[in-house]
C-alpha positions in Angstrom: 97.5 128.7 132.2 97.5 125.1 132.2 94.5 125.1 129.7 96.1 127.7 127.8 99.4 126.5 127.5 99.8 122.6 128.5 100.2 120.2 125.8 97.4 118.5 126.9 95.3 121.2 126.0 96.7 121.6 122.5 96.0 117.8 121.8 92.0 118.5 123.0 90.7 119.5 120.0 92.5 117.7 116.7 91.8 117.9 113.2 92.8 115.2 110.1 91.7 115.2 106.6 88.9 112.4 105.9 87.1 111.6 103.2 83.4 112.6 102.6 80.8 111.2 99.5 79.9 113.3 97.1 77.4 114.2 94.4 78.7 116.9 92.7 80.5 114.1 90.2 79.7 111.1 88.9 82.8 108.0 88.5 82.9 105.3 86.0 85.2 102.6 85.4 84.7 100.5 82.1 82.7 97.2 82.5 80.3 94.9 79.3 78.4 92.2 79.1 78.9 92.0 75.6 82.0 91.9 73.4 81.4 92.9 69.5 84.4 94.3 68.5 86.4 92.7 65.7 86.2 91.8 62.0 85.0 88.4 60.1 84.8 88.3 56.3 83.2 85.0 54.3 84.6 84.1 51.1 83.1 86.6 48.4 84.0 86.3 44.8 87.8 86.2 44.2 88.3 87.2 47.9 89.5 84.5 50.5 87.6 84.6 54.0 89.7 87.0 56.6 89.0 87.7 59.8 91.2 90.0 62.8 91.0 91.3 66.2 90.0 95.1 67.0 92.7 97.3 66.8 92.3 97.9 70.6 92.3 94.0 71.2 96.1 93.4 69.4 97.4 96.7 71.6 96.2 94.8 74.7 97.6 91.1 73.3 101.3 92.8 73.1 101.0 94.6 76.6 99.8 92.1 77.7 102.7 89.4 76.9 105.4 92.5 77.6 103.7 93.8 80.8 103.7 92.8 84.4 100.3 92.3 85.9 100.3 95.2 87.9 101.5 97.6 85.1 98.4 96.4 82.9 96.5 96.6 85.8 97.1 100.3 85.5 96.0 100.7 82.2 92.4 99.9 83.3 89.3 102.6 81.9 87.9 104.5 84.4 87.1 108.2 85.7 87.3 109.3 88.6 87.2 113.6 88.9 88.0 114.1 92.7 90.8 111.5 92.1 89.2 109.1 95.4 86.7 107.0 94.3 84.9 103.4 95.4 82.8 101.0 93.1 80.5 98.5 95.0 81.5 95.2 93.8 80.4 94.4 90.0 80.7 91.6 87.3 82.0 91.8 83.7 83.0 89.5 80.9 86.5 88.8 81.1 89.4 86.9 80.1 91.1 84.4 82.5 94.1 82.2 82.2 94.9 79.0 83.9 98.9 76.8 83.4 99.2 73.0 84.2 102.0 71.6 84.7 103.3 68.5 82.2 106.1 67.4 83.5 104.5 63.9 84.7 103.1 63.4 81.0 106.2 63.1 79.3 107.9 60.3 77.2 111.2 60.4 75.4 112.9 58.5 73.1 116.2 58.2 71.0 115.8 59.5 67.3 117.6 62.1 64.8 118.3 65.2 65.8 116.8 66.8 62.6 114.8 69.4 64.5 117.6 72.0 64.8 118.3 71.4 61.2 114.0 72.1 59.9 114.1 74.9 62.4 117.1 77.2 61.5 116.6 80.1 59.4 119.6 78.6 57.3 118.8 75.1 57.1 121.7 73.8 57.8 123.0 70.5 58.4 125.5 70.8 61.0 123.6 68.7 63.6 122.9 65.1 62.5 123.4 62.4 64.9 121.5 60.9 67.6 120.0 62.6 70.2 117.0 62.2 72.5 113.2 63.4 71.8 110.7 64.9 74.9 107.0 64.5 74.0 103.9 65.5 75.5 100.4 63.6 75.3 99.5 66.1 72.5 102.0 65.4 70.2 104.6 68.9 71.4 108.0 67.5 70.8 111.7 69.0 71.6 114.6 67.4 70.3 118.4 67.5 70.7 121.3 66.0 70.9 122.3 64.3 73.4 125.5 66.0 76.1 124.6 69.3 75.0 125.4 71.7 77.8 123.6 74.8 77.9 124.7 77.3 80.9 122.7 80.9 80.3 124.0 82.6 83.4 127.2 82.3 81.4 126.5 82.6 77.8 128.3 79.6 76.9 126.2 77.6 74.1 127.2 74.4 71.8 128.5 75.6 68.7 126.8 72.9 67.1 123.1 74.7 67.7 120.3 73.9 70.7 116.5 73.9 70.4 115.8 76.7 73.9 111.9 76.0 73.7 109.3 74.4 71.5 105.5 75.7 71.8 102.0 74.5 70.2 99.4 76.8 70.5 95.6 75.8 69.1 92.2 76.8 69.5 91.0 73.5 69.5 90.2 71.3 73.4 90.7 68.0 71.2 94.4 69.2 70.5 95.5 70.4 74.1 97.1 68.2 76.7 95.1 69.3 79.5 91.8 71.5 78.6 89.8 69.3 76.6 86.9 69.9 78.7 86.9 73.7 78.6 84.6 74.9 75.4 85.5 78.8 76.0 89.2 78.2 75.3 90.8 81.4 73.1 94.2 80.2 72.8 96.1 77.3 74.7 100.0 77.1 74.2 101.8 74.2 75.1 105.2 74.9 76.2 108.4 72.7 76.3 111.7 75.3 77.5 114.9 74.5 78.9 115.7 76.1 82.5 118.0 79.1 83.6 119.0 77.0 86.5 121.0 74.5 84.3 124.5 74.3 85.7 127.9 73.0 83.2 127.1 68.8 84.7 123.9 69.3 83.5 123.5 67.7 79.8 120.7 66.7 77.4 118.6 65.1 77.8 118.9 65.4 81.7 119.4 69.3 81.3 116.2 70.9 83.5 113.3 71.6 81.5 110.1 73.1 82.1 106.9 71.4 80.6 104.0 73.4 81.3 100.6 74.2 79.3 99.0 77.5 79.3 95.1 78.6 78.2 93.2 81.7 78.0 89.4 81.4 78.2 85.9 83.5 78.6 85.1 84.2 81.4 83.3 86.4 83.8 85.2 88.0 86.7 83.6 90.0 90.3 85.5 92.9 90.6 86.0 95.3 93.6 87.8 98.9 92.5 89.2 101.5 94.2 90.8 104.7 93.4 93.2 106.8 96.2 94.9 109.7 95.2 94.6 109.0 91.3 95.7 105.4 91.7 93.5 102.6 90.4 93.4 99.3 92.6 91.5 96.2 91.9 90.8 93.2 93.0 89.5 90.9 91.1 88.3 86.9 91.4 86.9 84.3 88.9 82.9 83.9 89.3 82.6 80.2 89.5 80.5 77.9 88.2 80.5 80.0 84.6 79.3 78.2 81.6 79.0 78.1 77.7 75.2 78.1 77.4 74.2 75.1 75.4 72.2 76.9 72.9 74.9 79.3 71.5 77.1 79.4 69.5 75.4 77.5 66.5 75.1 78.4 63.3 72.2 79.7 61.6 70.7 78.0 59.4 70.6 79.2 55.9 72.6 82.3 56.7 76.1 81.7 55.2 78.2 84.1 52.5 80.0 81.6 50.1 80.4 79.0 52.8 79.5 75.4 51.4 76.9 73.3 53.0 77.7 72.7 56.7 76.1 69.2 57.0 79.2 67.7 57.4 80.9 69.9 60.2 77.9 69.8 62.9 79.4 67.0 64.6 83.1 67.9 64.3 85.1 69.7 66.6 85.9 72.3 64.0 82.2 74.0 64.7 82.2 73.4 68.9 85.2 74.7 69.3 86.0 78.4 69.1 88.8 78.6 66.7 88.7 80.2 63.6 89.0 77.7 60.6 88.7 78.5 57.2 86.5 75.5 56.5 83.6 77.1 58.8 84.4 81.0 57.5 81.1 82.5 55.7 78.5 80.8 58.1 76.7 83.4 60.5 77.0 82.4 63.8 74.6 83.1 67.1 76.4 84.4 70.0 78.7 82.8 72.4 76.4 83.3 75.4 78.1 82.2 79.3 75.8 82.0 81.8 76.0 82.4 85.4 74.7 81.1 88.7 72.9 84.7 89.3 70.8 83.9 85.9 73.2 86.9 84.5 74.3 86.0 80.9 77.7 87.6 78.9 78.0 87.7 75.0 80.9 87.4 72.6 79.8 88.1 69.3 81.1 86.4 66.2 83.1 89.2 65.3 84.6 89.1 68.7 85.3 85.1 68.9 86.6 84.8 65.4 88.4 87.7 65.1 90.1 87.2 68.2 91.1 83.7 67.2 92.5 84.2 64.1 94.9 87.1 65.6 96.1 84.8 67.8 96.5 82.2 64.5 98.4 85.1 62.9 100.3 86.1 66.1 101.6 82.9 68.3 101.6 80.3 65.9 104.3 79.8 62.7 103.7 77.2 60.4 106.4 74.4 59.7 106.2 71.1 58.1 108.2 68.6 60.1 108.0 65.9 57.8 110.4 67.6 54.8 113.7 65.6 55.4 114.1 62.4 54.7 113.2 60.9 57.9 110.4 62.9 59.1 110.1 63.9 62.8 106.6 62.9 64.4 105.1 65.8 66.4 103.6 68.9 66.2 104.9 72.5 67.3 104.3 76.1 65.4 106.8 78.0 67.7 110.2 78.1 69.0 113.3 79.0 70.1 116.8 78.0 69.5 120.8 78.8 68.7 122.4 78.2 66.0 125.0 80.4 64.2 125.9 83.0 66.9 122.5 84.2 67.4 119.3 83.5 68.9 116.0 83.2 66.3 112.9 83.4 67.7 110.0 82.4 65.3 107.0 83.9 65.8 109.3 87.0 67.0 106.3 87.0 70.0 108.3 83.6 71.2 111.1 85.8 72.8 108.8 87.0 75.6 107.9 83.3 76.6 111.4 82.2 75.9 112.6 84.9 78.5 109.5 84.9 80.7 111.2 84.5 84.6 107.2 82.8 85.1 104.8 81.9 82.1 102.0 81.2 84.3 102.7 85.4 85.7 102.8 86.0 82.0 99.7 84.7 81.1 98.0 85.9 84.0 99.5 89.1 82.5 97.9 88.5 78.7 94.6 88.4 80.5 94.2 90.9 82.5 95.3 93.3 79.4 92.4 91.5 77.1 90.0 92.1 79.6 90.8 95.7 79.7 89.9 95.6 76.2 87.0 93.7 76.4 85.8 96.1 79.2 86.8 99.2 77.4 85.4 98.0 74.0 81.8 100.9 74.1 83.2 102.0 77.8 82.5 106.0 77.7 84.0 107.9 80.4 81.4 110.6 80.5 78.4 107.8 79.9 77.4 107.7 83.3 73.9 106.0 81.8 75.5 103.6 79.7 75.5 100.0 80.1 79.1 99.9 79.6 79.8 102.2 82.5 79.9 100.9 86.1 78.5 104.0 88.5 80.4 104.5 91.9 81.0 107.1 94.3 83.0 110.1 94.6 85.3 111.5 97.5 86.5 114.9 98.3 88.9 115.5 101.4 87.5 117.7 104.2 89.5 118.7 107.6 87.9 116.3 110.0 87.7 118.3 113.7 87.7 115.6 116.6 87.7 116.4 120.4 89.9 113.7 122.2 88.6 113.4 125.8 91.5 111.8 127.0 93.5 114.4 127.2 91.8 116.4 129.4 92.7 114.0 132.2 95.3 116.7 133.2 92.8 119.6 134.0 90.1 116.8 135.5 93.3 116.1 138.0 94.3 120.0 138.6 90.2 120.7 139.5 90.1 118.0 141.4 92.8 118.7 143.5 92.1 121.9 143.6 89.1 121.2 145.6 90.0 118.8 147.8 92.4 121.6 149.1 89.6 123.9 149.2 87.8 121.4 151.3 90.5 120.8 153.7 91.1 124.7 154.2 87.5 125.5 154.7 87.6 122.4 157.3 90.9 123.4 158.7 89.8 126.6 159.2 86.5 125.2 160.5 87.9 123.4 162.9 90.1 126.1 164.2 86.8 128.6 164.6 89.0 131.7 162.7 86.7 133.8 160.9 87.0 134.5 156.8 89.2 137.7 157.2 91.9 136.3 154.4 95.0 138.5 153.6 93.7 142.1 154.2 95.3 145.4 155.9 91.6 146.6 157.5 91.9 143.7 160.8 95.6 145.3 161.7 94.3 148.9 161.6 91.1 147.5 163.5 93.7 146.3 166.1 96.8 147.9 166.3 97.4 147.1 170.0 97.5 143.5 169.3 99.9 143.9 166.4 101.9 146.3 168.0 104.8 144.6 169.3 105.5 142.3 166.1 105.8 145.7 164.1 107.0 148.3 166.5 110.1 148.9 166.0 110.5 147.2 162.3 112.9 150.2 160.4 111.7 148.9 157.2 109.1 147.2 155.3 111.3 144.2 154.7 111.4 144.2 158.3 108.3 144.0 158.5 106.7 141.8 155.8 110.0 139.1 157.0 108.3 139.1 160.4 104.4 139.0 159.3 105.5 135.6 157.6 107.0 134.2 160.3 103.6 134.8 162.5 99.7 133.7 162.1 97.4 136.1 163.8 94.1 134.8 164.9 91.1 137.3 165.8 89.0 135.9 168.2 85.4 136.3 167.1 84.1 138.7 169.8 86.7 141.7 170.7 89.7 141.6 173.0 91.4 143.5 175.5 93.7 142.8 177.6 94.4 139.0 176.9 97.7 137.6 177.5 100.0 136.7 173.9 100.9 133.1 173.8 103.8 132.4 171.0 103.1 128.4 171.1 104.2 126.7 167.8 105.1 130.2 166.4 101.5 131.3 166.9 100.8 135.0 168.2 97.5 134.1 169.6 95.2 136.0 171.5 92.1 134.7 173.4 89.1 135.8 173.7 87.7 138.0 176.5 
């Protein structure tokens, strides 16, 4: 019974769903060491040099700056049938991003406050006094006028019009405040924003502002992917030590489409740097090539770096001429922020989702985990098991695991075990007392009914009798009896032997 119906018995043998490799399918999830997607046109004729990003690449660029990490995490190639899946760890070209803080580069000084006044979508002249000027070392400027409050938790903005945020954003090292040395910059973007933390004693130019300079660059990332019940999760880390190799990226020589001679641009910055300039559209270019300490090399094709750059052109930066009023503001900035009229403007419109960003550097770190999606995804075919593009892994299907728990059998280890110490002490007992193995059984009373006689003799029922039979303990000597005297000694009917 205690096997049967103990609880320790039911916990014996257990069971639990595991998971178990198998063969029968074969998961991918998108990886490249080459990028080639995008479009670059020379000058032909009456047509003007053009280049653009992949269609794929500009869907990843607004999820990117509009996303959370995680959500464009999600959003990541792959295929995986059984819906559990592993990938040993892997390496593909990538796009990282890195922020710097500015806020010990700084100067400022006392000037007009034109800014608000080029800036406004109604160029208007409401603002003109003097007010105080924030530079950075690359020129970024953001200018107002001085005891403007700005509260946001509130609402409550000058009527007379604030600058929110200024940003530069280049393709060019030489031009950034702190990535000169890094030639696999895509897009830097120097930022200058006032804080959500600014309280009604806080005025310009002591309101808080954030200074802080973002870049995205090539890169190659180590990634280690997992899928669980449908769910992609990756973790990912920057391989170190990657590098521009120092014979791409050049171009070829007597392979252009309408480009001029390029004599005169193989010393500038214009043909080291990755940005797309019209001055350098037509020439054919080699690839970008980054190399690794493993020997491993990643490509970005022309079409790839250009095209890619001049979205970015088209997409985060807005032209303006700060010199057109009479006294011309010295700086540079092609986006921003500001209030003026009873509205917000936001010029590019893409300036809104840094201007309400709660982190930039969360944003950015954001922007490139979307492009290297794309980048990833770019020939990635989820039924390519053999393509280059495709990183193999491992399937899992969920099978009822059955496990015997030895522990729990302490409970019937205890009951044998006391069950045969009392078998030991019984057969020594009885041993010791020299009574033979009759146990419970009718056949020695009938064998002996004059030695039984008087406990039963004038019992008038069976309750009778069975109430005295427990009361007693016969003993049968081992050779027969007669006429030996009863004893009733301890409540023991004993007699002894003849």
């Amino acid at each position: 019974m205690a096997l049967a119906l103990d609880p320790f018995a039911q916990q014996l043998v257990q069971t639990e769903p595991r998971s178990t490799n198998t063969t029968a399918w074969t998961p991918t999830i998108a990886r490249t060491d080459r990028y080639a997607k995008g479009f670059d046109r020379g000058p032909s004729g009456p047509k003007l040099p053009f280049a653009d990003a992949d269609l794929s690449m500009k869907v990843a660029v607004i999820n990117g700056m509009i996303h959370t990490l995680q959500e464009v995490g999600n959003l990541t190639s792959f295929n995986c049938p059984t819906g559990n899946c592993t990938w040993e760890p892997f390496e593909s070209l990538a796009v990282c991003s890195s922020c710097n803080s500015l806020e010990n580069q700084l100067t400022r000084y006392i000037n007009l406050t034109q800014l608000i006044n080029i800036l406004d979508i109604y160029e208007t002249f409401a603002i003109w006094t003097y007010g105080t000027t924030l530079r950075t070392n690359n020129d970024l400027i953001i200018n107002n006028a001085d005891n403007l409050t700005y509260v946001p938790l509130t609402g409550k903005v000058p009527e007379s019009g604030i600058v929110y945020m200024t940003a530069y954003g280049t393709g060019n090292p030489s031009a950034t405040a702190s990535f000169q040395d890094n030639d696999l910059l895509i897009w830097p973007t120097t930022i200058f924003r006032l804080q959500a933390k600014a309280g009604p004693e806080n005025r310009w130019p002591d309101l808080p502002t954030e200074a802080i300079e973002c870049a995205l660059y090539y890169c190659v990332k180590r990634y280690k992917s997992t899928v669980y019940n449908g769910v992609l999760s990756e973790d990912e880390s920057i391989v170190d030590n990657v590098r521009r190799s120092p014979g791409s990226w050049q171009i070829q020589p007597n392979r252009y489409s309408g480009a001029p001679g390029h004599t005169h641009f193989e010393n500038s910055s214009e043909v080291s740097s990755l940005e797309y300039s019209n001055q350098t559209a037509g020439f054919y270019w080699t690839d970008l090539v980054l190399e690794t300490d493993s020997v491993a090399s990643y490509n970005v094709s022309q079409q790839g770096v250009r095209g890619i750059s001049a979205y970015f052109q088209t997409t985060l930066r807005e032209e303006v001429d700060l010199g057109q009023d009479a006294t011309p503001i010295s700086g540079v900035l092609n986006g921003w922020a500001l209030y003026f009229g009873g509205s917000a403007q936001y010029s590019p419109t893409i300036m809104q989702t840094l201007w309400e960003s709660a982190n930039i550097s969360a944003t950015f770190d954001a922007l490139g985990r979307s492009m290297s999606n794309a980048i990833r995804a770019a020939e990635y075919s989820a039924d390519g098991a053999n393509s280059s593009t495709a990183q193999v892994g491992t399937a899992q299907v969920t099978v009822v695991w059955y496990s015997i728990k030895w522990g729990w059998i302490v409970l019937h280890a205890v009951l044998v075990l006391v069950g045969l110490v009392f078998l030991a002490i019984t057969i020594r007992e009885t041993a010791s007392m020299r009574v033979p193995a009759w146990k419970s059984h009718s056949l020695p009373a009938l064998a002996f009914p004059d030695q039984v006689d008087n406990l039963l003799s004038d019992a008038g029922s069976v309750a009778v009798m069975e109430q005295r039979a427990a009361k007693y303990q016969v003993r049968f000597a081992a050779r027969g009896c007669d006429t030996a005297p009863m004893t009733e000694a301890t409540g023991l009917v004993q007699r002894t032997p003849s």
